[in-house]
N, C-alpha and C positions, 0 to 999 in steps of 0.2 A: 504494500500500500504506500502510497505516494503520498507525502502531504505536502499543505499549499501554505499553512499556517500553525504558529503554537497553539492556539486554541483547539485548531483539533487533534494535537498530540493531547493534549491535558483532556479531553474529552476520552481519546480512547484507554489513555493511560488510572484513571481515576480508580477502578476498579481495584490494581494492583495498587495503587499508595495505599488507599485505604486499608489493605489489610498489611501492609509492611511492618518492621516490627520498627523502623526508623524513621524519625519527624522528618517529612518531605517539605518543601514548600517552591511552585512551579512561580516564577516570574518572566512579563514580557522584556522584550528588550530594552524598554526604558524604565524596566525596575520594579510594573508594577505589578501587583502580586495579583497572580492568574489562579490560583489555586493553594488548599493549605491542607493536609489529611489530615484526620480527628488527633495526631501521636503530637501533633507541630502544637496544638492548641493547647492539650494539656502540658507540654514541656513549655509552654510560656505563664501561665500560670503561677510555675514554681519559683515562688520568689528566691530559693538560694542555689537554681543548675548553675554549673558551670556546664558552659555549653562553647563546642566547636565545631565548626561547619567546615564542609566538604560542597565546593563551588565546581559545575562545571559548564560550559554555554552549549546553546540549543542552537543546532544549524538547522537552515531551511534552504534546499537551492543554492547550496553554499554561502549564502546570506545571517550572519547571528539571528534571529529569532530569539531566543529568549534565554534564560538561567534555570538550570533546576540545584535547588541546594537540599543537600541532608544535613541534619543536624547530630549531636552525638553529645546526651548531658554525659561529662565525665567527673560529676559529683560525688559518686562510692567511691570510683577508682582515686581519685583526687586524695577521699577521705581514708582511702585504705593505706595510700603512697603516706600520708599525714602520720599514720596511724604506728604504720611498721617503721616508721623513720622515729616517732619516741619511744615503741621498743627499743630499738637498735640506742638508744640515746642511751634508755635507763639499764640496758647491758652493759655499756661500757662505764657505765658509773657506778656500777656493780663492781666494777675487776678494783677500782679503787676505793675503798672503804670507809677513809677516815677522813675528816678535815681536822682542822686547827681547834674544831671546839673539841676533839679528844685528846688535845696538849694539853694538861691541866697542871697549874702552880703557877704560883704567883712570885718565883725567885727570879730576882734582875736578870740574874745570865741567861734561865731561859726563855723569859717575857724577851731580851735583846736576839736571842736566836729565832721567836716566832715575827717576830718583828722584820727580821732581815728576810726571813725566808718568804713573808709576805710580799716583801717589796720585789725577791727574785721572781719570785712565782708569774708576777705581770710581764717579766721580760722572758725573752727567748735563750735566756743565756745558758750553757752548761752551769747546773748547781752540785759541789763537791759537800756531804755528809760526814762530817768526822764527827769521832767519840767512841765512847768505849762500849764494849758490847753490850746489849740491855739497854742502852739509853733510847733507843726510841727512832730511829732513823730511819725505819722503814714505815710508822707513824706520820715523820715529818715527807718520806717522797709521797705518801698518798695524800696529803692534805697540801703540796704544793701542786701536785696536777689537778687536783680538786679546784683551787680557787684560778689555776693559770684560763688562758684562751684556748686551750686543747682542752679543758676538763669534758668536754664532749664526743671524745676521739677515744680510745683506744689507753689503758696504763698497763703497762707490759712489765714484770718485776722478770730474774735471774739473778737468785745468786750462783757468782760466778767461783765460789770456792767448790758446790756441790756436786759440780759436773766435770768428768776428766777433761785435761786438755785436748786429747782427740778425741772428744765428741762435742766440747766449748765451743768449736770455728760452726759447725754442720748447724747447731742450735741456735746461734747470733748469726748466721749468714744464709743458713738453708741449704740446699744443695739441688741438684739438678736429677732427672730419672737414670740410674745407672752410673751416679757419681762413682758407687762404691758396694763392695756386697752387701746386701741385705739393705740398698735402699730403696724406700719405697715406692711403688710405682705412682707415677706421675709429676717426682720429686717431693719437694717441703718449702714452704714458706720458712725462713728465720724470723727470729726476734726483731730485727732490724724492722725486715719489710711489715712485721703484724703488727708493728708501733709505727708507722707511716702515718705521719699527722699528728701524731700521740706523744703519748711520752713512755722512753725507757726508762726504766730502775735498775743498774749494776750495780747491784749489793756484794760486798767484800773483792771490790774493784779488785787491793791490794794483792790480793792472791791470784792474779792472773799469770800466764806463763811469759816470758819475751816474747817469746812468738806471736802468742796473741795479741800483747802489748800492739805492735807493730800493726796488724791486722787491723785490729781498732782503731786507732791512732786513723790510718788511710780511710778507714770508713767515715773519721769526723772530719778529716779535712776535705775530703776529696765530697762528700756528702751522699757519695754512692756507695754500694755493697756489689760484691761478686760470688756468688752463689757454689760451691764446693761444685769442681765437675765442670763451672761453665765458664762462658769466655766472654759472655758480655756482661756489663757494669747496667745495675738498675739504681734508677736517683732515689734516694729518700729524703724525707721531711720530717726527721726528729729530734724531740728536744729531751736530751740528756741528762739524767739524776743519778749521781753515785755515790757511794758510799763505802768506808772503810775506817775500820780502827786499827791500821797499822801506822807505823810511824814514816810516811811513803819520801818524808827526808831524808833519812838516816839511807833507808831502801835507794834514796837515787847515788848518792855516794859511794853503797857498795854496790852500783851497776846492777842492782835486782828489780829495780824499774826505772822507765824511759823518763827524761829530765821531760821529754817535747810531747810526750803523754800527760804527764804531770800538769804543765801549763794548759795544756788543751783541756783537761780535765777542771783544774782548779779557777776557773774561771770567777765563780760565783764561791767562796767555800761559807760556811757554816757550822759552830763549832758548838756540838750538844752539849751540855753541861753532864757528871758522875752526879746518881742521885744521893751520894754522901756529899754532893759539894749546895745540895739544897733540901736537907733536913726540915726545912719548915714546910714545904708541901708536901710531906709523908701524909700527915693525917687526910686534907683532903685525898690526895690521888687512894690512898686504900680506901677511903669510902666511896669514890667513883669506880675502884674494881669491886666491891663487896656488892655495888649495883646490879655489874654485869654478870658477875657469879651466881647471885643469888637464884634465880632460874635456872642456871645451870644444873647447879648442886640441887635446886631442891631446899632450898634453905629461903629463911626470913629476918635475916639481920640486919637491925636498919643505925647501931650504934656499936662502936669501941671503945672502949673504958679508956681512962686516963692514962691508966698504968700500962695499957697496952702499948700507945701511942709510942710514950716516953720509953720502954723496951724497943721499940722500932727505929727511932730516933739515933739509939746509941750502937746501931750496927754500922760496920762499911761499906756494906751492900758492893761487893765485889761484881756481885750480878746484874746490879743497877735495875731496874723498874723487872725485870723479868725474873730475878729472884725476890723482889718484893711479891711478885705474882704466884710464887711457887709456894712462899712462906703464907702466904692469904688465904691459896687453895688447901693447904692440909688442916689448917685453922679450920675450915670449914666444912672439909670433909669429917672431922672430927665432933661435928656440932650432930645434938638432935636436929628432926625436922621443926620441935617448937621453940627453941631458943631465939631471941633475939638481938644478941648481942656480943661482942669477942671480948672475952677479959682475959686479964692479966698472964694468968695461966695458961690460957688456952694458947695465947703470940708465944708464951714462952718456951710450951712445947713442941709448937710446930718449928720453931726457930732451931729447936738444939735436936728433932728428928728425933723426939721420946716417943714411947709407947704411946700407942692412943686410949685415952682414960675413958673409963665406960661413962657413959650418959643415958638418961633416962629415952626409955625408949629404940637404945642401940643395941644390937646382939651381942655377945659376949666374943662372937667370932672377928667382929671390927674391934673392938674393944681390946683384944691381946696382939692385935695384927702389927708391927710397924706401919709406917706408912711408906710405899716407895717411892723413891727418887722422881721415877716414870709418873706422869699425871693421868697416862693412860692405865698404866696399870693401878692408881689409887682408883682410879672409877671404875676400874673393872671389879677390883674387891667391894668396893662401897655397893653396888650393883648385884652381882652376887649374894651378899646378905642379906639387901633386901627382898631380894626375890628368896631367899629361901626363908625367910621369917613370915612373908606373905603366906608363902603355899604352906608351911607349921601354922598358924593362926589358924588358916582356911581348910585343915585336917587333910591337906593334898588335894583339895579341889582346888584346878590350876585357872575355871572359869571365874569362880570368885575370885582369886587372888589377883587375878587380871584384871578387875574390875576394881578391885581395892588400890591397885596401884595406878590404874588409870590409864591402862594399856591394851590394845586390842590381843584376844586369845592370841592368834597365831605370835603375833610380836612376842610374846611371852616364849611359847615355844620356840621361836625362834633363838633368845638372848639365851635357856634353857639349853640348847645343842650349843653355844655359842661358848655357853659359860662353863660347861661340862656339871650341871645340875640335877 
């Protein structure tokens, strides 16, 4: 069929807009609208479509004749794109945990360290973490990519003393398919490139090998990585956090790290305070971990006695905030579930790793136990006796006992094979 005119295309065509599943709308060639099917009417209606059209012109006799346009609301799609991009946001501010409001104390030196590392935080500059073990430095890189302009990107942590040095390069560089036996197909992504945009954490820098020294070093200057296996260079975009409590002076003078590492590295440094150099924030910071424990353990202790404090105070805390942590968890493993308060005695024990003294309500099996060194294995004993004091109470019905403890049957059974009960 031949036509002479738009009108009788939109004439024969109407049948099909009509039941189309996309908003049609037919115009002549000076724009004005010939035609609209029922889908165009209601998508204008909706006061919040995002709507984009699809234009294309109507020839007649080789003559334009007219426009026919589809419309196409991409308002889900929009809101789904919306949707998975603040997932994606609130996963990566997942990998980083902490900010600055989990630095607690009010001592000068480390009010002037939260202080600086605020100010680094807004620049792009490499930040170097020194201080002693325990003090908190893996605390301070999540709460400096937290407030930085990446906090929205990706926080990549490695410590670098954990992993051998022939496996160190493959894990910060990645490597290619068939770099090396047993590597995976398709290759790997490195640390580098999964912190693209982000920020890195090289926790106990200090223990790096030369080799790698070197390695690194090229990756910050050159701003690219090379992949184990391959031969081209990919750019990266990261901003560098590291950390060591070695004395990386002393280290460059006996040639055990690179002086031009060292500068690259110490860009920004930061220098945590030993928590014997700030005994007045013992008391708060143990009662903002007796917060976090408290659910943990199972416990309700919402106060520390005088006497406790003042035992705390007079240690040196060798372990700095992570043996304060250790000495707080047996304190508390050692509590009934009604007690509400740590006294004198109790710091005193967990301090000098005495027998754990029976408490009302505790089996005699905790009660003669030491406590172990292991924090997992105190929870596994703690654990343990209450689940067999349950099922004794409950005459070996393990439904009730599950119930009494507030755990689903199977989970019981299960901690049961787990615990050998």
């Amino acid at each position: 069929m031949k036509w002479t005119d738009v009108k009788e295309i939109v004439d024969e065509v109407k049948p099909v807009l009509k039941a189309t599943s996309d908003a049609v709308c037919l115009l002549d060639r000076y724009g004005n609208i010939l035609y609209e099917n029922p889908l165009y009417e209601i998508m204008l209606k909706r006061g919040n479509a995002e709507i984009v059209a699809d234009a294309k012109d109507i020839y007649v006799d080789g003559k334009k004749a007219g426009r026919v346009v589809v419309y196409h609301d991409i308002s889900e799609v929009n809101r789904l794109k919306r949707e998975l991009e603040r997932l994606n946001q609130k996963l990566r501010k997942v990998e980083a945990r902490y900010t600055f409001k989990d630095i607690i104390g009010t001592d000068a030196a480390m009010q002037e360290a939260v202080n600086t590392a605020k100010t680094a935080a807004m620049t792009p500059a490499t930040i170097m973490l020194r201080g002693e073990s325990g003090t908190g430095k893996e605390i301070f890189a999540n709460a400096i990519h937290n407030t930085s302009p990446r906090r929205n990107e990706k926080f990549v942590k490695i410590n670098c003393s954990s992993i051998p040095d022939e496996l160190l390069e493959s894990e910060l560089f990645g490597y290619r398919e068939g770099a090396f036996t047993g590597a995976q197909r398709g290759g790997k992504k490195g640390l580098f490139q999964e912190a693209d945009k982000g920020s890195l954490f090289l926790d106990e820098i200090g223990d790096v090998s030369p080799r790698m020294q070197v390695k690194i070093l090229r990756a910050l200057q050159e701003r690219e990585i090379m992949p184990v296996g391959s031969t081209e260079e990919i750019p990266i975009d990261v901003r560098i956090i590291c950390a060591t409590n070695k004395p990386l002076e002393e280290m460059i003078e006996e040639g055990t790290f690179r002086e031009d590492l060292y500068y690259r590295l110490n860009v920004f440094p930061i220098r945590i305070p030993p928590l014997r150099d700030r005994k007045e924030d013992i008391e708060e910071l143990s009662m903002y971990l007796l917060n976090q424990y408290n659910d943990y353990y199972g416990r309700k202790v919402t106060s520390i006695d005088a006497g406790a404090i003042a035992l705390l105070k007079k240690e040196k805390w060798p372990g700095n905030v992570r043996e304060l942590q250790n000495v707080l968890s047996r304190a508390l493993i050692n509590l009934s579930e009604e007690e509400q308060r740590l006294s004198e005695e109790d710091i005193r024990s967990a301090i000098n790793g005495e027998e754990m003294r029976p408490k009302r309500g505790m089996s005699c099996e905790i009660a003669s136990d030491t406590v172990p060194e292991n924090l997992g294995e105190a929870m596994a004993k703690m654990e343990r006796a209450c689940i067999r004091r349950a099922i004794e109470k409950n005459g070996g019905d393990k439904n009730k006992a599950a119930a009494q403890l507030g755990i689903p049957l199977r989970t019981l059974y299960y901690k049961c094979r787990k615990l050998d009960i």
